[in-house]
C-alpha angles and dihedrals in degrees: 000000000000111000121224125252115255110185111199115196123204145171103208129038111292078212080074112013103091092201093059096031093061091045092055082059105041093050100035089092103060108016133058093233116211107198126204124180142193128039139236104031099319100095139153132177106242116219111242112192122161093341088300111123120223122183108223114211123263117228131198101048096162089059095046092055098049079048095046091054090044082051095053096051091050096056089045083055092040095233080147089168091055085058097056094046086055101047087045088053089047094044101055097092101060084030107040095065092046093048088059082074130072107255116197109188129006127211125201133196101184142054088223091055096061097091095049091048088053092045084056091047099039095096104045137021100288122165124219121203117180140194115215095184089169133036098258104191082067095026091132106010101143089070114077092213097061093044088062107037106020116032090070095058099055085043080059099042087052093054094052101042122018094082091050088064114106086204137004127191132192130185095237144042089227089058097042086045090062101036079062098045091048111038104007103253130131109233111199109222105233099168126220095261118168132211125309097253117200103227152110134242112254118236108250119241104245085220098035125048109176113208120198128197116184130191155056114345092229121146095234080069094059095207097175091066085063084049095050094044081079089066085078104034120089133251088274091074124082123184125212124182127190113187137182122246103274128236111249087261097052095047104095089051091056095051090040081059084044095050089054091039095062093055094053114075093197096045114074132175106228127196108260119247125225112284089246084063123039090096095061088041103045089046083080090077137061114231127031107214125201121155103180109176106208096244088147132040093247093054092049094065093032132161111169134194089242096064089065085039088060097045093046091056084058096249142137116260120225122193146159109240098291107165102227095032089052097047080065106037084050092046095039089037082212099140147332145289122198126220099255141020092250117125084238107053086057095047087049091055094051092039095064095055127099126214083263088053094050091048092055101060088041093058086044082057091059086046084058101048088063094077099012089074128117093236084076089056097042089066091047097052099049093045077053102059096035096066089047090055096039112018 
């Protein structure tokens, strides 16, 4: 029998974008899964075989670059149509083939994706499920650029085309909460859990405690509050920090954390691991450390891939007072928020444990991993589509 197309649409490489590339696994089974990636007008089709993601290379990249720049001046003047036609135009070629067959569901991963998911639908019964894992309308509202330019666009973007989604998803309750509150839809939470790892907790050292931090090294993290935080913890902390390359905006911030870094003997700036690994890898420590002041809407309410990463690797969890990280660390009881988002609340908080402590919210942890786990989701996604698709 003969399984029906699911196109999945995403800005990033699903190779390294944990949302899409979930999605890509838990689908592969039942549906023949089409893959585009890239978003404005730079965009590939992606090789899925077996489960198994392969980028494909982009061409033209004169022409992309002429096209990028024209884009660019129509969303300063708002002509906000004659962007989508463009991106539409510029778009055929990856789109045109798939639409000759008979798609039956579309997922997006981007709020810039959503025209040309409709444009693909436009002509059948497609349905479009989306995951609006940020709040897009405030997505980056700390820089003043993007305030100006780019925030009404994707105001516009969500008018036209929220309420034409047969389903939406977000990775937190703060966030459905104000998709509903803005444009009238009904987000479902489907939370960034990662992958059911096998493992223990490890027994702390009473003399030793390891800390890990992973991630990008972007300012809006504020990743040297989590290095000065060891300016009030005693000799038994160490701090290690594994951080992704950083874009070229984001490099004199990195060497700014290096910089700290060198003059601190317990901090150290440690290669990243593939994304497929850093579970197993970071299980190896004791505390999983994220202070993430809410200096935009979306951080506010965030709920990152690393907190189940750090679950699953059977550690405790350490945070400043961030609403949706908090509700689980309280219900779970697998580690502790401080008051403030101050380096030293949270030092204050850690300082005060002793290696039994620290065993018991790592066992809690491995309480946790029990139900935080991606399995749960697998099974929610594909009823999901499957009603879409059948219902």
């Amino acid at each position: 029998m003969k399984r029906p197309i699911v196109l999945i649409l995403c800005a990033a490489s699903p190779l390294n974008d944990p949302r899409p590339n979930r999605m890509i696994q838990w689908l592969k089974d039942e549906y023949a899964l089409r893959v585009i990636q890239g978003k404005g007008i730079d965009v590939k089709v992606v090789a899925v075989e077996a489960g198994q993601v392969e980028d494909a290379k982009s061409t033209n990249v004169a022409a992309k670059i002429i096209t990028r720049l024209i884009r660019v001046v129509l969303i300063v003047l708002r002509l906000y149509d004659a962007v989508l036609k463009l991106e539409d135009r510029f778009t055929q070629g990856a789109m045109t083939p798939l639409m000759k067959e008979d798609v039956a569901a579309i997922v997006v991963h981007d709020l810039v994706l959503l025209p040309r998911a409709f444009n693909a639908a436009r002509m059948g019964k497609t349905k479009v499920l989306f995951d609006a894992r940020e709040y897009y309308p405030r997505e980056f509202e700390d820089q003043m650029w993007w305030r100006w330019f780019v925030q009404p666009f994707n105001r516009f973007l969500c008018e036209r085309y929220l309420r034409q989604c047969d389903k939406i998803i977000t990775v937190s309750q703060g966030i459905a909460d104000e998709y509903r509150k803005e444009y009238g839809v009904d987000a479902e939470v489907v939370m960034s859990f990662t992958s059911y790892a096998d493992l223990h907790p490890q027994p702390p050292q009473t003399d030793a405690v390891r800390i890990i931090y992973h991630g990008q090294a972007s300012p809006d993290r504020q990743i040297d509050r989590m290095v000065r935080m060891m300016d009030h913890l005693d000799g038994r902390f160490s701090l290690d920090l594994m951080l992704v390359s950083p874009s070229s905006a984001h490099r004199s911030y990195f060497r700014m954390i290096e910089k700290m870094a060198q003059g601190k003997p317990r901090v150290r700036i440690i290669p990243p691991v593939p994304m497929k690994s850093i579970v197993e890898f970071t299980n190896q420590y004791d505390v999983g450390l994220f202070i993430c002041p809410p200096t935009t809407f979306n951080l506010k309410f965030a709920l990152p891939n690393k907190f189940f990463e750090f679950i699953q690797a059977r550690l405790m969890v350490a945070i400043g007072p961030s609403v949706e990280m908090q509700r689980i660390v309280d219900e779970y009881d697998c580690g502790v928020a401080a008051e403030s988002f101050e380096p030293r609340a949270l030092a204050d908080v850690l300082g005060k444990l002793d290696g039994a402590e620290i065993a018991r919210y790592k066992n809690n942890s491995h309480r946790a991993a029990q139900d935080l786990n991606a399995g749960k989701n697998a099974v929610r996604i594909q009823m999901m589509v499957r009603d879409m698709i059948h219902g």
